[in-house]
C-alpha positions in Angstrom: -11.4 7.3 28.9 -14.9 6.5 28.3 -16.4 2.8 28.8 -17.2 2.5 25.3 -13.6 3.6 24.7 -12.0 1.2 26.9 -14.0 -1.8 25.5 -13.2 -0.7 21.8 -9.7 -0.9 22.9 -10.1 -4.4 24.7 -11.5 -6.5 21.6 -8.0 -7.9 20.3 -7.3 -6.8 16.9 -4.3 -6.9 14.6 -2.6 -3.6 14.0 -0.4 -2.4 11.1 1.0 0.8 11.8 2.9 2.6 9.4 5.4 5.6 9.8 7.3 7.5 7.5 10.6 9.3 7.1 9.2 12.8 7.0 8.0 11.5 10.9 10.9 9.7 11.9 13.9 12.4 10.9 14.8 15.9 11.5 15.2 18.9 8.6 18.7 17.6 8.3 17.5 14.0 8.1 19.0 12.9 11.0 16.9 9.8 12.9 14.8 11.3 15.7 15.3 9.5 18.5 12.3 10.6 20.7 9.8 10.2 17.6 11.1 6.0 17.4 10.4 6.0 21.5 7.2 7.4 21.0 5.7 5.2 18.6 7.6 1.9 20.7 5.8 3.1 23.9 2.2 3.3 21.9 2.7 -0.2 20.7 3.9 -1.2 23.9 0.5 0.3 25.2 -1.0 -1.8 22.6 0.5 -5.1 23.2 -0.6 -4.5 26.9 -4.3 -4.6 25.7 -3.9 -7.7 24.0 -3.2 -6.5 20.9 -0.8 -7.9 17.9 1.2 -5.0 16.1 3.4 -4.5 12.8 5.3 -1.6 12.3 6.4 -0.8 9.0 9.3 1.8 8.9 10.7 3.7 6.4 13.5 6.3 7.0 16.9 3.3 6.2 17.6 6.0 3.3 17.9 8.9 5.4 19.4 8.0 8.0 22.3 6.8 5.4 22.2 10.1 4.1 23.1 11.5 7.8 25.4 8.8 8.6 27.6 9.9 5.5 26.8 13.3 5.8 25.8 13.9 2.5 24.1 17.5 1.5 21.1 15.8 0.4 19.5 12.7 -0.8 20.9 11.5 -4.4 18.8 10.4 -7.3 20.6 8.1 -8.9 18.9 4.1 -7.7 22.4 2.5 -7.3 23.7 5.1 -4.5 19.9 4.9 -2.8 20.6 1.6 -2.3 24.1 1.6 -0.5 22.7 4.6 1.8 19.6 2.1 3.0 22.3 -0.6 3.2 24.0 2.3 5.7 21.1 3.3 7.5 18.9 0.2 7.6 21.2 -1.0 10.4 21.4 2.3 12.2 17.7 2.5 12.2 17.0 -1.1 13.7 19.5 0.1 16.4 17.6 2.6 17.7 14.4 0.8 17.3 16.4 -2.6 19.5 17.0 0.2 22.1 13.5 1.5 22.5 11.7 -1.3 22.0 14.0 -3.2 24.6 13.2 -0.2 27.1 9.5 -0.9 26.7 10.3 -5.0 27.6 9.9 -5.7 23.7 11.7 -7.2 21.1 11.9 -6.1 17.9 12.5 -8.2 14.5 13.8 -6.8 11.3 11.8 -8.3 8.5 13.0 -6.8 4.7 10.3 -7.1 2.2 10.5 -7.3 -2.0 7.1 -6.9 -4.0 7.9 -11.1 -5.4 6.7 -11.7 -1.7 3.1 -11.0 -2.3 3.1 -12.2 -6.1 4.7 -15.6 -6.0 2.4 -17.9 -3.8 5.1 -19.8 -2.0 6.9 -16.5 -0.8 3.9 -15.5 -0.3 2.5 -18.3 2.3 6.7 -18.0 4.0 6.3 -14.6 4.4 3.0 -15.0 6.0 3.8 -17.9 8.1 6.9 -15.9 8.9 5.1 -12.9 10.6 2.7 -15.1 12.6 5.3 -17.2 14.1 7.0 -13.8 15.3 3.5 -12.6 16.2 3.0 -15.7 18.3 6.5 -15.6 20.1 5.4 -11.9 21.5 8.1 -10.3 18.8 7.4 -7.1 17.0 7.9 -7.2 13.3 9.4 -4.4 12.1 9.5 -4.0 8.6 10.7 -2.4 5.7 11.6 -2.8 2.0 14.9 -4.4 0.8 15.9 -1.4 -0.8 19.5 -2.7 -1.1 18.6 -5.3 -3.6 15.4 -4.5 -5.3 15.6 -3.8 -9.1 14.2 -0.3 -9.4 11.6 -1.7 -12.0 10.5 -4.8 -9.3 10.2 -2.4 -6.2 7.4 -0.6 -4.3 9.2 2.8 -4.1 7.3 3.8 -0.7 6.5 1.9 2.1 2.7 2.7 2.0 1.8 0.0 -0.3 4.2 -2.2 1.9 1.8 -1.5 5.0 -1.6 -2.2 3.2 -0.5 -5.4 1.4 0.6 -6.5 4.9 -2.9 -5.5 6.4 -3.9 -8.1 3.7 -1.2 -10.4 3.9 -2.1 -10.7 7.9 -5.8 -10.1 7.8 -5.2 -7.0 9.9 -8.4 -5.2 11.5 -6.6 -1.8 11.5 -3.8 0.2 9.5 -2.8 3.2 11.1 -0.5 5.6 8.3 1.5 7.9 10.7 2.4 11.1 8.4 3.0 14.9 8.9 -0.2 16.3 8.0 -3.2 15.7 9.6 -5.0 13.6 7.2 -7.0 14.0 4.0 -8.3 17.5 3.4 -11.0 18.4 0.7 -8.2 20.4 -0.8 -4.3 21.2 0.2 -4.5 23.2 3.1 -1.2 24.4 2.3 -2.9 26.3 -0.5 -6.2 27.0 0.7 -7.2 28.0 3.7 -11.0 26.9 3.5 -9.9 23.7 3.5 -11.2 20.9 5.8 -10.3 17.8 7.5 -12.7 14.7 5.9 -13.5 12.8 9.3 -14.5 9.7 7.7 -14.7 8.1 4.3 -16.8 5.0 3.3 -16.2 2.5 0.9 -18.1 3.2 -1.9 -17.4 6.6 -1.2 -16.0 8.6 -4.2 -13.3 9.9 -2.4 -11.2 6.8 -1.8 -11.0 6.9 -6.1 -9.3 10.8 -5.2 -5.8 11.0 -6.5 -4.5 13.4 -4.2 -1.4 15.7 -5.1 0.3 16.5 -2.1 3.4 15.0 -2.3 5.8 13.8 0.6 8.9 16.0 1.5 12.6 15.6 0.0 13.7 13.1 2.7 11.1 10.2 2.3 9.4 8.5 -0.9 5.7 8.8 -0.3 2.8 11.4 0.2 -0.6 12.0 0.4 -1.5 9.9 -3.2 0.6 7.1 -2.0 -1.3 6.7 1.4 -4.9 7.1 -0.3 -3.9 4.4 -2.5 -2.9 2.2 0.2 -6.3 3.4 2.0 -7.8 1.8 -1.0 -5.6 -1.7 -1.3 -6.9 -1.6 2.7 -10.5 -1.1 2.1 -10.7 -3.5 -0.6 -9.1 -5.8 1.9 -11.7 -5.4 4.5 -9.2 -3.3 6.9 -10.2 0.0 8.3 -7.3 2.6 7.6 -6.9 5.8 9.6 -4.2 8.2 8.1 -3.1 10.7 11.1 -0.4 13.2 12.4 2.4 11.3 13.8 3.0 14.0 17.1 -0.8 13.6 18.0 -0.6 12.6 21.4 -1.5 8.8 21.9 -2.1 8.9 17.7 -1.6 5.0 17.2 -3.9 3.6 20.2 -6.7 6.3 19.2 -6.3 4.9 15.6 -7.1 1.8 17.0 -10.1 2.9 19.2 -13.2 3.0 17.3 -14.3 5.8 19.4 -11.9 7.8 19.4 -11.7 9.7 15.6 -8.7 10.9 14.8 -7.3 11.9 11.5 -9.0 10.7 8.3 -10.3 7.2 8.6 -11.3 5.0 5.5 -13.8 2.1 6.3 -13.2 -1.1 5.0 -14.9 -2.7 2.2 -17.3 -6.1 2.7 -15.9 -7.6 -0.5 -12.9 -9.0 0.0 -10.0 -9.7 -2.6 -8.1 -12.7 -3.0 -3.9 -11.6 -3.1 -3.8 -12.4 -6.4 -7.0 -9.9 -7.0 -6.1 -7.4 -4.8 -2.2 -7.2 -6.5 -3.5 -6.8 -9.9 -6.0 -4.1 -8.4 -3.9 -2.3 -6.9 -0.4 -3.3 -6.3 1.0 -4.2 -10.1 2.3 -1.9 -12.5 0.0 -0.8 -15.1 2.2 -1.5 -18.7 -0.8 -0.4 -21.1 -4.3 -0.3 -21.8 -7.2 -1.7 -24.3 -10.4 0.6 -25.0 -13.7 -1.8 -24.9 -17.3 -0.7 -26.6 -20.3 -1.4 -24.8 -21.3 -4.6 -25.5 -18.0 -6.0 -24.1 -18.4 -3.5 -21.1 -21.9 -4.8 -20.3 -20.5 -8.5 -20.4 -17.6 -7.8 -18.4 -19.6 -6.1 -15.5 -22.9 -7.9 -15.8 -21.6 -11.7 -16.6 -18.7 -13.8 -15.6 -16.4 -13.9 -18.8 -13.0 -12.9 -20.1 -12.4 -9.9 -22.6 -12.6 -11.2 -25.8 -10.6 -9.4 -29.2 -14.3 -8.5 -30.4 -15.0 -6.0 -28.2 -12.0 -3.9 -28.3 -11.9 -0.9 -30.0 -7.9 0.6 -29.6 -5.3 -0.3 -27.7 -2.9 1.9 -26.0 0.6 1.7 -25.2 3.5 -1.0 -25.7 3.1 -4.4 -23.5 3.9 -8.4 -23.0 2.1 -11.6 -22.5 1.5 -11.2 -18.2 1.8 -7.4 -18.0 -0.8 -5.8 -16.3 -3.4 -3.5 -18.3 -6.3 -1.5 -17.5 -9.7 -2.0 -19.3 -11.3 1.0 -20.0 -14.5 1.8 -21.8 -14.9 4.6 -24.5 -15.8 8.0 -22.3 -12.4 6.9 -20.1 -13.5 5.2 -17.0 -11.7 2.1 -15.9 -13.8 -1.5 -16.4 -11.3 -3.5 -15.2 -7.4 -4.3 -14.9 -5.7 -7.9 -15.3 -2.9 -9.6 -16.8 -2.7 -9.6 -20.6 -2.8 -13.0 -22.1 -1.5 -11.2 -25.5 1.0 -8.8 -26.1 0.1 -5.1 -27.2 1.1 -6.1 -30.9 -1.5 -8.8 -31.0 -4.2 -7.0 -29.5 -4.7 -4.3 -32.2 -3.9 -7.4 -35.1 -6.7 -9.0 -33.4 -8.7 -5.8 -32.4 -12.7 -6.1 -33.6 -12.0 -9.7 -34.8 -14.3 -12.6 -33.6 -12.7 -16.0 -32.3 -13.7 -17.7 -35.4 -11.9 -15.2 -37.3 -8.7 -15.0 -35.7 -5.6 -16.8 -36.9 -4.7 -20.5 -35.3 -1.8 -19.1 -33.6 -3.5 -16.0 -32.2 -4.7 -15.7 -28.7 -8.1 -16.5 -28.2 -8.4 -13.9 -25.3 -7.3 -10.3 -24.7 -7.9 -10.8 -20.5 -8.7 -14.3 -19.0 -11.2 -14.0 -16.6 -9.3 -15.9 -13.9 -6.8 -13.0 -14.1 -8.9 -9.9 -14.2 -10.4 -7.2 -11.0 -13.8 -6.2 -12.0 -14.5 -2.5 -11.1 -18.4 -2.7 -12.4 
């Protein structure tokens, strides 16, 4: 180990690391022990450097599926969420047992998306993590699949990991898959493809929407880690997605010198939680197509989205649902939370203020509730 490596690996930082059930289970879906003792020795590596960890796990689902003994994973939500009510336990057990054979202790922490929207959960769950931080626990977290609504859940624990890295002002989120990283195409399919070492910012790719998708036994894939890589960037926090049987994977994730997998640099602009969920964490109900003038005001000035400068509005949503802004060639502007239904939008559509009805909404998107793209 290089001296540059071993003072990279010195400077205390806050680590999220991610793994998901493609890594953590067999063909047959059944939990892999050795894969679980792996990744508690790295973090135990970790902690002995001085650094804090969070490990967010998925894999509850499938290791239901096993315990039951089940041909294959169901569809339906209702029996998805009595197989992670089965396997959630089975998978802190094995986690208890490694991490206590590595002299830590690990802490099941279950997660629902009102967490990181409402500001009081939000500030519990927070204060939460650090106090386990500070007691020299390991968080490990998933999400409370066994309650969550299917419309008010995350669906893959990705997202989960990056909103964390915000949540806890991480300085590194490590996604532990079975591929390598991000290719410039699926390598699956072509073999000219290539491993993308690093990405910036600002660098086109992190806008990719990649179509690899994860395997039958977990939830996520390729497109859900990029977007995470991007919640992370816009966060500040550099994101490496990597292999999950590279040797030593999560501490050279952490090392700066060390490259491994695909990293994504984090972003000098910095959104608040409530920015950063309407960015990229809400659900996108519906959209509203803007002309120039309103796109020029919205990127160059400090305003809200006024009825004037919409042109058509698309789909079918409430007062609070989250839309996209998008000008007339397609590209997105902006995304916020309406402050009008769909229905009122296109009465209002083209209108100016002083035109509108008393009773009408005076603005499409308040300023206060909308992400700027520019």
């Amino acid at each position: 180990m290089s001296a540059d490596t071993t003072s990279s690996l010195r400077e205390r930082s806050r680590v999220i690391v991610k793994i998901g059930t493609s890594s953590l289970t067999d063909d047959n879906g059944v939990i892999s022990h050795s894969m679980i003792a792996s990744v508690c020795r790295q973090i135990a590596g970790l902690r002995e450097l001085g650094h804090e960890v969070v490990l967010v796990s998925s894999g509850a689902v499938a290791a239901g599926v096993a315990a039951l003994q089940l041909p294959a994973r169901p569809s339906d939500v209702q029996t998805l969420q009595a197989l992670a009510a089965v396997g959630q336990s089975r998978l802190m057990e094995v986690y208890n047992v490694e991490f206590h054979a590595v002299g830590l202790i690990a802490a099941q922490v279950l997660l629902v998306p009102n967490d990181f929207v409402d500001r009081q959960q939000y500030l519990h769950a927070r204060a939460t993590l650090e106090r386990l931080l500070e007691l020299g626990v390991v968080p490990v977290v998933n999400e409370n699949d066994t309650i969550a609504a299917d419309e008010i859940r995350f669906g893959d624990n990705d997202r989960i990991a990056a909103l964390l890295s915000h949540l806890l002002r991480a300085d590194v989120l490590v996604l532990l898959t079975d591929i390598d990283g991000l290719y410039t195409a699926d390598p699956r399919r072509d073999p000219a493809a290539t491993l993308v070492a690093e990405v910036a910012a600002g660098d086109p790719l992190l806008s990719v929407s990649a179509g690899m998708t994860g395997t039958s036994r977990g939830s996520g894939g390729m497109a859900s880690k990029m977007a995470a890589a991007r919640i992370a960037s816009a966060s500040g926090v550099r994101t490496v997605i990597a292999r999950s049987t590279i040797d030593d994977v999560v501490r050279r994730a952490v090392d700066r010198h060390d490259l491994v997998g695909t990293t994504f640099l984090g972003s000098d602009r910095h959104y608040s939680a409530r920015q950063l969920w309407l960015a990229h964490a809400s659900e996108v109900l519906g959209s509203v197509v803007i002309d120039a003038g309103a796109e020029r005001a919205l990127v160059d000035g400090n305003g809200s989205l006024l009825p004037a400068g919409v042109v058509d509005v698309v789909g079918d949503f409430d007062e609070t649902d989250t839309i996209e802004v998008v000008n007339q060639v397609g590209r997105v502007v902006a995304r916020g939370a309406a402050t009008m239904s769909s229905v009122q939008a296109r009465a209002s559509r083209g209108r100016r203020t002083s035109d509108l009805d008393e009773s009408s909404p005076r603005v499409v998107v308040h300023r206060d509730d909308m992400v700027v793209f520019g």
